[in-house]
C-alpha positions as CSV (number, residue, x, y, z in Angstrom):
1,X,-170.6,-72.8,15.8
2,X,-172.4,-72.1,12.8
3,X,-170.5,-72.7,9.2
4,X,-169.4,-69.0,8.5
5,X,-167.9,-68.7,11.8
6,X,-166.3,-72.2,10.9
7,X,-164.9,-70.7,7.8
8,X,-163.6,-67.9,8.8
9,X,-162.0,-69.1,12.0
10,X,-158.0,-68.6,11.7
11,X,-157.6,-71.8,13.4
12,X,-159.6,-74.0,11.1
13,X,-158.1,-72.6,7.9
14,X,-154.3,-73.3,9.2
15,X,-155.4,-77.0,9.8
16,X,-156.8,-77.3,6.6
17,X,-153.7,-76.1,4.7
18,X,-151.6,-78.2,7.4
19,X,-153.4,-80.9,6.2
20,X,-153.4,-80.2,2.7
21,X,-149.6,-79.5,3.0
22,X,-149.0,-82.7,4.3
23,X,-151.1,-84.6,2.0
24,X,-149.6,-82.8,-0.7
25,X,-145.7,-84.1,0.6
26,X,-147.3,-88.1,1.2
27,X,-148.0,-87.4,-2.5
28,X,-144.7,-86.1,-3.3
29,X,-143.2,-89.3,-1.5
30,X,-145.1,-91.2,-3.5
31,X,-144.6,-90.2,-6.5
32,X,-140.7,-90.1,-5.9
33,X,-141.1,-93.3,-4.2
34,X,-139.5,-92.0,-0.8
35,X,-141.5,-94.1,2.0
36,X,-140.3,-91.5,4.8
37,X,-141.6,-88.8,3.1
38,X,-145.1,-90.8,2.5
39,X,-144.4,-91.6,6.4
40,X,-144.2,-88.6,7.5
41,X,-146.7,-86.6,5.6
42,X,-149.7,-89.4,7.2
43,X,-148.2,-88.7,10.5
44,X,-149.0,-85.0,10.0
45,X,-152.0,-85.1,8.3
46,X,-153.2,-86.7,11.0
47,X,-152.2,-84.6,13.6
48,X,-152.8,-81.5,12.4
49,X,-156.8,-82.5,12.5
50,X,-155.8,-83.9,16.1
51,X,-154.7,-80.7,17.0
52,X,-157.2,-78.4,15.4
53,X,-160.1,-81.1,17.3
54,X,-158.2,-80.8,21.1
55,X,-157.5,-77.0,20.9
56,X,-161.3,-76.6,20.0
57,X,-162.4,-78.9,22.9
58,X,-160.2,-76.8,24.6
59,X,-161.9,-73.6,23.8
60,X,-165.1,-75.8,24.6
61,X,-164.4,-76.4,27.5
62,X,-163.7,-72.5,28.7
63,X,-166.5,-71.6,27.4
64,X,-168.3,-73.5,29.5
65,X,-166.2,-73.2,32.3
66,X,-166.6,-69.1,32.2
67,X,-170.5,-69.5,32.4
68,X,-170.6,-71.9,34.8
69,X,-168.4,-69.5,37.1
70,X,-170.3,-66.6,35.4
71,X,-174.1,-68.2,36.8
72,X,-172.2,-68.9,40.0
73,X,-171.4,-65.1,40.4
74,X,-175.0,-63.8,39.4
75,X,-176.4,-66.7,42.0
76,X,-174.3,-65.1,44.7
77,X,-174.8,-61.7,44.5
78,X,-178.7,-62.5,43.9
79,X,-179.1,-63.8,47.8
């Protein structure tokens, strides 16, 4: 994936603001000094950039799943 696809990929930009909302509530928390609020803004940080990197191995993986089936067609209907 080459860096404009990257930046203008739908899924990329909503885990970047995902993450920048929750970094931007930790900050809040600490600033207000409310530990759950610091607590739970880490928590999602970090799984929003889990769940942007599994749905693109996820997408990964299809890819690669449709051209293996996709050689395995053109193979068959070579013989």
């Amino acid at each position: 994936m080459t860096i404009k696809q990257k930046l203008t990929s739908r899924k990329w930009w909503m885990s970047v603001a995902a993450f920048l909302a929750s970094i931007g509530g930790a900050i809040r928390g600490v600033t207000t000094e409310n530990a759950s609020l610091v607590t739970a803004g880490i928590i999602c940080s970090a799984l929003s950039s889990a769940i942007y990197t599994f749905a693109e191995a996820l997408v990964d993986y299809s890819g690669v799943t449709n051209k293996v089936a996709y050689a395995e067609i053109v193979e068959e209907s070579d013989e």
